[in-house]
N, CA, C and O atoms as CSV, one atom per row, in Angstrom:
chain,resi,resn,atom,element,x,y,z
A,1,UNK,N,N,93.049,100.858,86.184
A,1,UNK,CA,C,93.364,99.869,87.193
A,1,UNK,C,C,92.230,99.750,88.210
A,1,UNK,O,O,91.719,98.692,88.577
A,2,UNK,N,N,91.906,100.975,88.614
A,2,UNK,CA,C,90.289,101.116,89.574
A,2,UNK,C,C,89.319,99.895,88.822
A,2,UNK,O,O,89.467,98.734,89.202
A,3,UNK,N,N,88.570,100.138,88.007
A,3,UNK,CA,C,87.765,99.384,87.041
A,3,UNK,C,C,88.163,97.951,87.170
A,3,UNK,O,O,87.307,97.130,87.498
A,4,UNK,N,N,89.575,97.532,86.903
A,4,UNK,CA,C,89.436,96.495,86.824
A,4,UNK,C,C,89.693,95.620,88.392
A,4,UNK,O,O,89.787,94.401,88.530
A,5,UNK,N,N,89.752,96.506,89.286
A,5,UNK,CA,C,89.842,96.004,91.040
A,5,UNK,C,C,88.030,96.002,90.869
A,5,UNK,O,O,87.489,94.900,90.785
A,6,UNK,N,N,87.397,96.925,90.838
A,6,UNK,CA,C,86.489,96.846,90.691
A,6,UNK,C,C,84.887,95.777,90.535
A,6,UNK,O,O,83.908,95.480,91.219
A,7,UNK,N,N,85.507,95.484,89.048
A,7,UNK,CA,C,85.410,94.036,88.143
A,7,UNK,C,C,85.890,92.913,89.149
A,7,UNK,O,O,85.010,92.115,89.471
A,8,UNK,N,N,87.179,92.717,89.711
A,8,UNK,CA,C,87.067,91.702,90.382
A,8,UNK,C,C,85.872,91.115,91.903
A,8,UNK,O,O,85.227,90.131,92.266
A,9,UNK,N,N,86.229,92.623,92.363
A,9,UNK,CA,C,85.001,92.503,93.668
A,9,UNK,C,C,83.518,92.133,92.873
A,9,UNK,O,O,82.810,91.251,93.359
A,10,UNK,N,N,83.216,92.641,91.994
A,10,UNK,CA,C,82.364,92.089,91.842
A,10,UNK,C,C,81.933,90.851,91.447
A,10,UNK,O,O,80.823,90.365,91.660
A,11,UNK,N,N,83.161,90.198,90.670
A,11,UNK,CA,C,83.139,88.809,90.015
A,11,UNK,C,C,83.076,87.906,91.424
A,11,UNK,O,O,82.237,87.006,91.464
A,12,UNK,N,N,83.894,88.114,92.515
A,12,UNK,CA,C,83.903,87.130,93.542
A,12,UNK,C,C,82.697,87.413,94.407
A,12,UNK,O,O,82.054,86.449,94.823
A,13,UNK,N,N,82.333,88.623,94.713
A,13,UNK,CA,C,80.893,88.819,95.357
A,13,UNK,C,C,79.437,89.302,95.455
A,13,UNK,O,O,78.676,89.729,96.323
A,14,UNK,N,N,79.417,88.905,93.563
A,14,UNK,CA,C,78.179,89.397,93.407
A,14,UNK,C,C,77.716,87.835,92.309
A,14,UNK,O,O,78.244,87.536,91.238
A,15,UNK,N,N,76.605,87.091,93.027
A,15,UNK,CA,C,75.663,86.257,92.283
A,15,UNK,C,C,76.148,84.814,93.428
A,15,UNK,O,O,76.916,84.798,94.390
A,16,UNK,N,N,74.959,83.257,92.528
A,16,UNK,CA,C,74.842,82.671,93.175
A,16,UNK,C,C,74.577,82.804,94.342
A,16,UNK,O,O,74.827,81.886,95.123
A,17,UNK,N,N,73.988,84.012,94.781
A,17,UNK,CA,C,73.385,83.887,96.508
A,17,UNK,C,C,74.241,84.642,97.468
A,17,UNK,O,O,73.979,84.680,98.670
A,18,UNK,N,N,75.432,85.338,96.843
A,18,UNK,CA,C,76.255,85.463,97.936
A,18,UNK,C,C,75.858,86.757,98.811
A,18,UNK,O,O,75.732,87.882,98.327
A,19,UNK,N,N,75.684,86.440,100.137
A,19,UNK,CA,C,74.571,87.419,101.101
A,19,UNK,C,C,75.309,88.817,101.363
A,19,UNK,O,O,74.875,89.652,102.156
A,20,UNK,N,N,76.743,89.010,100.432
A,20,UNK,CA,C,76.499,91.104,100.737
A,20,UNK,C,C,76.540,91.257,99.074
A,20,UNK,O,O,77.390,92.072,98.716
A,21,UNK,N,N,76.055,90.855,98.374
A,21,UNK,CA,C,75.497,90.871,97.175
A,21,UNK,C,C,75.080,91.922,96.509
A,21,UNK,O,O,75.504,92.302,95.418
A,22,UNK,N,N,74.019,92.533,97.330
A,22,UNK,CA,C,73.823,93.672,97.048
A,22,UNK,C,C,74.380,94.976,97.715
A,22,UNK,O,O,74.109,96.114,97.332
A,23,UNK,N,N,75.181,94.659,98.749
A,23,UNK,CA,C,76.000,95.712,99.449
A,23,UNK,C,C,76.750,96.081,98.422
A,23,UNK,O,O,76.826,97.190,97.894
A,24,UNK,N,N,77.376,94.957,98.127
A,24,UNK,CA,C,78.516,95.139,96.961
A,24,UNK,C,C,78.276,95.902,95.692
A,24,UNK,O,O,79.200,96.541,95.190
A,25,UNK,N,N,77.140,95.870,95.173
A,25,UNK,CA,C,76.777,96.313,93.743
A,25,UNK,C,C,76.570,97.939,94.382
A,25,UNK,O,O,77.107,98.893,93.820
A,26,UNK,N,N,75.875,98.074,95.402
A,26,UNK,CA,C,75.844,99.387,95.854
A,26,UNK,C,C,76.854,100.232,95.931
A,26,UNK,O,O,76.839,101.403,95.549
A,27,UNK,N,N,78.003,99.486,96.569
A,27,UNK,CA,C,79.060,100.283,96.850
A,27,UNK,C,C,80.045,100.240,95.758
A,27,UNK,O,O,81.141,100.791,95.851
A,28,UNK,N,N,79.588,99.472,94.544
A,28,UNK,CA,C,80.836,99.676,93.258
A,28,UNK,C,C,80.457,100.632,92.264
A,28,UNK,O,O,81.183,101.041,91.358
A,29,UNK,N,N,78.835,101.081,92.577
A,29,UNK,CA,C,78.008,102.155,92.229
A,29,UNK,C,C,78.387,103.118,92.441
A,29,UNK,O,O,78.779,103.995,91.671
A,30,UNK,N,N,78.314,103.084,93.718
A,30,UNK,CA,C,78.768,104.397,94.278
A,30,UNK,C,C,80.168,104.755,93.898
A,30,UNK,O,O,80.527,105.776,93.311
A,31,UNK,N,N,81.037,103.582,94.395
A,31,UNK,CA,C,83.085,104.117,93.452
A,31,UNK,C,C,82.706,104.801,92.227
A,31,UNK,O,O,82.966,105.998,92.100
A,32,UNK,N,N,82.095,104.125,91.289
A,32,UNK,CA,C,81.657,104.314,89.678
A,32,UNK,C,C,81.475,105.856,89.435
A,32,UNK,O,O,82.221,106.571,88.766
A,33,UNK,N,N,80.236,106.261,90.167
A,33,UNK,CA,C,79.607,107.535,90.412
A,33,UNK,C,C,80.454,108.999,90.518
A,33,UNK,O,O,80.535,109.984,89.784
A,34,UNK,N,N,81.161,108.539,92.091
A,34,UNK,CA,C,82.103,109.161,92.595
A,34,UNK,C,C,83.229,109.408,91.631
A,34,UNK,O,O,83.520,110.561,91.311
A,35,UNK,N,N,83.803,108.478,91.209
A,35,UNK,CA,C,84.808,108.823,90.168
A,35,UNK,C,C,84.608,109.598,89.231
A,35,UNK,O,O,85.447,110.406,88.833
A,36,UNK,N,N,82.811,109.366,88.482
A,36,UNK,CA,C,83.252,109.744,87.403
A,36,UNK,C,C,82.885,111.196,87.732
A,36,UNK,O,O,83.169,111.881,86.749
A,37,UNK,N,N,82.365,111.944,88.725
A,37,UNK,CA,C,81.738,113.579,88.685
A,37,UNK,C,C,83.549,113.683,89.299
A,37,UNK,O,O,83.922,114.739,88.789
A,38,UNK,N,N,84.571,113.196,89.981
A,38,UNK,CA,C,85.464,114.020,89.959
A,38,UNK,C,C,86.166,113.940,88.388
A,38,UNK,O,O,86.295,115.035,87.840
A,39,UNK,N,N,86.569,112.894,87.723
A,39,UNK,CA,C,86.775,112.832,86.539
A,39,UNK,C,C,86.233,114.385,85.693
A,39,UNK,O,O,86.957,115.076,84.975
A,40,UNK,N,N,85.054,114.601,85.967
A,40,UNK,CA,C,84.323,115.857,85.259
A,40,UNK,C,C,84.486,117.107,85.756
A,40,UNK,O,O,84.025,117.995,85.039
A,41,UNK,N,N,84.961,117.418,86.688
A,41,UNK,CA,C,85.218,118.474,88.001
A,41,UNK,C,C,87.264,118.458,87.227
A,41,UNK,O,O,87.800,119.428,86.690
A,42,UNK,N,N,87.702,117.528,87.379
A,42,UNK,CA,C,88.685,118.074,86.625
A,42,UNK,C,C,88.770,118.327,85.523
A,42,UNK,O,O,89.412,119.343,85.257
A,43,UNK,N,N,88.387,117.818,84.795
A,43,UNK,CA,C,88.036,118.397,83.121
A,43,UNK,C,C,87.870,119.612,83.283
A,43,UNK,O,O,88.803,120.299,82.867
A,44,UNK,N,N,86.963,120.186,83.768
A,44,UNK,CA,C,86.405,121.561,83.957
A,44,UNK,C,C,87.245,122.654,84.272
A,44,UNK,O,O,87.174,123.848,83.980
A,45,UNK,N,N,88.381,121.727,85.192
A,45,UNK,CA,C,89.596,122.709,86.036
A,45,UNK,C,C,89.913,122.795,84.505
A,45,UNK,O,O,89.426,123.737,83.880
A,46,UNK,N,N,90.593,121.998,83.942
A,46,UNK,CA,C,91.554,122.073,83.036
A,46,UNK,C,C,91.095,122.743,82.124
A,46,UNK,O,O,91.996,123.526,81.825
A,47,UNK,N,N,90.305,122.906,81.539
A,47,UNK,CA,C,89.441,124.009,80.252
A,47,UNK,C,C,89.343,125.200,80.852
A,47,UNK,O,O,89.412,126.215,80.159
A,48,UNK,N,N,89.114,125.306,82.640
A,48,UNK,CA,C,89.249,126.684,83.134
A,48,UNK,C,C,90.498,127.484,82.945
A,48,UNK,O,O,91.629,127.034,83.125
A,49,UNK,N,N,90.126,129.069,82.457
A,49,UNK,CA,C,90.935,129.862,83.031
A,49,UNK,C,C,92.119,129.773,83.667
A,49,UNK,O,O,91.792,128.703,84.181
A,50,UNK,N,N,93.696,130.025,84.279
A,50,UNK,CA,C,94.618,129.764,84.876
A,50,UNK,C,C,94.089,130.337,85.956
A,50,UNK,O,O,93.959,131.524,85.658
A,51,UNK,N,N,93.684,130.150,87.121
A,51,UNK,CA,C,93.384,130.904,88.163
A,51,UNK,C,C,93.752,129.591,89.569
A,51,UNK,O,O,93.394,128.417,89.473
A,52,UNK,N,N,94.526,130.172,90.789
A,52,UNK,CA,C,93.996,129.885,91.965
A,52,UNK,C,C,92.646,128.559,92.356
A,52,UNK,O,O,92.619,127.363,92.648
A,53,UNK,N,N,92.130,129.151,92.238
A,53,UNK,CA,C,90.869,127.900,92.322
A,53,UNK,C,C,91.197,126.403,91.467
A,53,UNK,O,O,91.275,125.202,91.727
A,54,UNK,N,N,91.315,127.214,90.419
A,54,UNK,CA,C,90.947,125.867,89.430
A,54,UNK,C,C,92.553,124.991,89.181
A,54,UNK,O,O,92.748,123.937,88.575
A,55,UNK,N,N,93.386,125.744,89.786
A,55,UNK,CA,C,94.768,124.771,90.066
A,55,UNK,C,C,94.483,123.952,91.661
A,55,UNK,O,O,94.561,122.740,91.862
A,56,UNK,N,N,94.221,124.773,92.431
A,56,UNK,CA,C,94.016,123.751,93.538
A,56,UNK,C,C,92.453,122.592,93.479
A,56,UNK,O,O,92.270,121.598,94.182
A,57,UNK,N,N,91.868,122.948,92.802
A,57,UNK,CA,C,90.750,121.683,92.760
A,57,UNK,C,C,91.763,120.770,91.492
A,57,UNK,O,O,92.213,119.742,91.998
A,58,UNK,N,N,92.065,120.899,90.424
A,58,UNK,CA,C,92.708,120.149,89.738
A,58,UNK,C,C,93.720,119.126,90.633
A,58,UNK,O,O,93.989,118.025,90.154
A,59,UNK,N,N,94.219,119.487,91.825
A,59,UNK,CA,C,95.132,119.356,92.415
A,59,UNK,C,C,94.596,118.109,92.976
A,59,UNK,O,O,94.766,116.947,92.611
A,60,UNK,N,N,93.707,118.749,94.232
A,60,UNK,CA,C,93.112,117.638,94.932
A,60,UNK,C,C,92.389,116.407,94.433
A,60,UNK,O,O,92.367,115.323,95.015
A,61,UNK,N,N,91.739,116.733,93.165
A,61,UNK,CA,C,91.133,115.786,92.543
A,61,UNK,C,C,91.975,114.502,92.207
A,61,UNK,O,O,91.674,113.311,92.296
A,62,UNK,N,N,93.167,115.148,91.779
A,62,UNK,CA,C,94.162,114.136,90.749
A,62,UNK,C,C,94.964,113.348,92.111
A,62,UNK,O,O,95.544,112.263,92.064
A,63,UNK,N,N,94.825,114.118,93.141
A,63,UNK,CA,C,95.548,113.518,94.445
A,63,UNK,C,C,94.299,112.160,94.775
A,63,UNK,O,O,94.694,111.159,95.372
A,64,UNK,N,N,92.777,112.266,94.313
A,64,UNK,CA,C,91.652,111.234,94.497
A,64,UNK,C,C,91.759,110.449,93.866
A,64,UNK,O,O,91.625,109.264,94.172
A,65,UNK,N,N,92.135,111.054,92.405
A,65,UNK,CA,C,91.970,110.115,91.333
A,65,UNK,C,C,93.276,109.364,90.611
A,65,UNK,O,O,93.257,108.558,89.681
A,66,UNK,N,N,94.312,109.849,91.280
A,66,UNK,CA,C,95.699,109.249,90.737
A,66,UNK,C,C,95.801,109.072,89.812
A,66,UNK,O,O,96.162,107.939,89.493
A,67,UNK,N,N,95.509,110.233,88.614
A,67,UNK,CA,C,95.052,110.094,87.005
A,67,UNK,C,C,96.752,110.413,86.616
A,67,UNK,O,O,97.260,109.654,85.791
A,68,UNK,N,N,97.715,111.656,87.278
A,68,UNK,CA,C,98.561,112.003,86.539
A,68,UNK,C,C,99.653,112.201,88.005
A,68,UNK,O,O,99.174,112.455,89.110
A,69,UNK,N,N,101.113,112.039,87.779
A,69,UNK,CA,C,101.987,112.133,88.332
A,69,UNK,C,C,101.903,113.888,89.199
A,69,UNK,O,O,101.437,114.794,88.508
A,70,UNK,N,N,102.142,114.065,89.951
A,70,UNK,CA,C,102.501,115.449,90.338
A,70,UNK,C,C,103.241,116.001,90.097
A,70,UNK,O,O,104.241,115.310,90.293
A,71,UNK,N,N,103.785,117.825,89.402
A,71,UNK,CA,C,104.789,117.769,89.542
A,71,UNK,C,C,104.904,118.887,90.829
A,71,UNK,O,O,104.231,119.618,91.556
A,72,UNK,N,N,106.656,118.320,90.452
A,72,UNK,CA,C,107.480,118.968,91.432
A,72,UNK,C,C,107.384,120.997,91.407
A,72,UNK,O,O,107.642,121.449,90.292
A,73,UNK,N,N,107.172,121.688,92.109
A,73,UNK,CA,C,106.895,122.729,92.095
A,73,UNK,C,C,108.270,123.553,93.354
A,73,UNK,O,O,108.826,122.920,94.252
A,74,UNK,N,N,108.455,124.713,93.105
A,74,UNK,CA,C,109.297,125.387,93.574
A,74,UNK,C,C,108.946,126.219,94.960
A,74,UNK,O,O,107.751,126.514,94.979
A,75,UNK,N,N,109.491,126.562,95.834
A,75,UNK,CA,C,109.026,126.696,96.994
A,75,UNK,C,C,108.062,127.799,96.963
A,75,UNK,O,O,108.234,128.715,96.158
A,76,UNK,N,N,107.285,127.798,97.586
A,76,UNK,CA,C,106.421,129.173,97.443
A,76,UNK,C,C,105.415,129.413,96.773
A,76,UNK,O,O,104.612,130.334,96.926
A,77,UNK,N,N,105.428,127.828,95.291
A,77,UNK,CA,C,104.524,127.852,94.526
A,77,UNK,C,C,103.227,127.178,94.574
A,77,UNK,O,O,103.000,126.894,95.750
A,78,UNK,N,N,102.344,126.825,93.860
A,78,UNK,CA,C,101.240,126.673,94.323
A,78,UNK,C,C,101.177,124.940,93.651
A,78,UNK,O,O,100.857,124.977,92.463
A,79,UNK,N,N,101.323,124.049,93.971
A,79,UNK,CA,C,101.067,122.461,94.043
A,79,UNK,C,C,99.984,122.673,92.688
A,79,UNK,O,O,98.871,123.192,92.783
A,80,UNK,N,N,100.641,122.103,91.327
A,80,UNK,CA,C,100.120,121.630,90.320
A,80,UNK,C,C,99.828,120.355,89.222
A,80,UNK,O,O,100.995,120.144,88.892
A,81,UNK,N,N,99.110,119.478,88.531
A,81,UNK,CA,C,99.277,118.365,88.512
A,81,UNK,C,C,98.719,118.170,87.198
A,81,UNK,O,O,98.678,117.042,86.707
């Protein structure tokens, strides 16, 4: 869904002259970029080890990247996704 919000900003403000033109290509670069090293940062969680660390970066990432639902976890436990 990102990609294709994406695709639109760029269809309405990039060409024929339009003067943030290149702001725009910069900054859909940058979304692009950004996404994809967390995209890879969770991969990494997930092939990691069960440990502390690599559940809470999995965590936060997927909270960036809205790749997978959260689940529900029991009191006391540690927020997994």
């Amino acid at each position: 869904m990102l990609e294709w919000r994406l695709r639109d900003i760029e269809h309405v403000h990039v060409g024929e002259g339009h003067p943030c033109q290149a702001d725009i290509r910069w900054l859909v670069h940058q979304v692009r970029r950004c996404r994809g090293t967390l995209v890879q940062v969770l991969s990494r969680c997930q092939d990691a080890e069960e440990d502390s660390l690599a559940r809470e970066l999995r965590y936060m990432v997927n909270e960036a990247l809205e790749l997978y639902e959260p689940v529900p976890i029991a009191p006391g436990d540690e927020p997994r996704s």
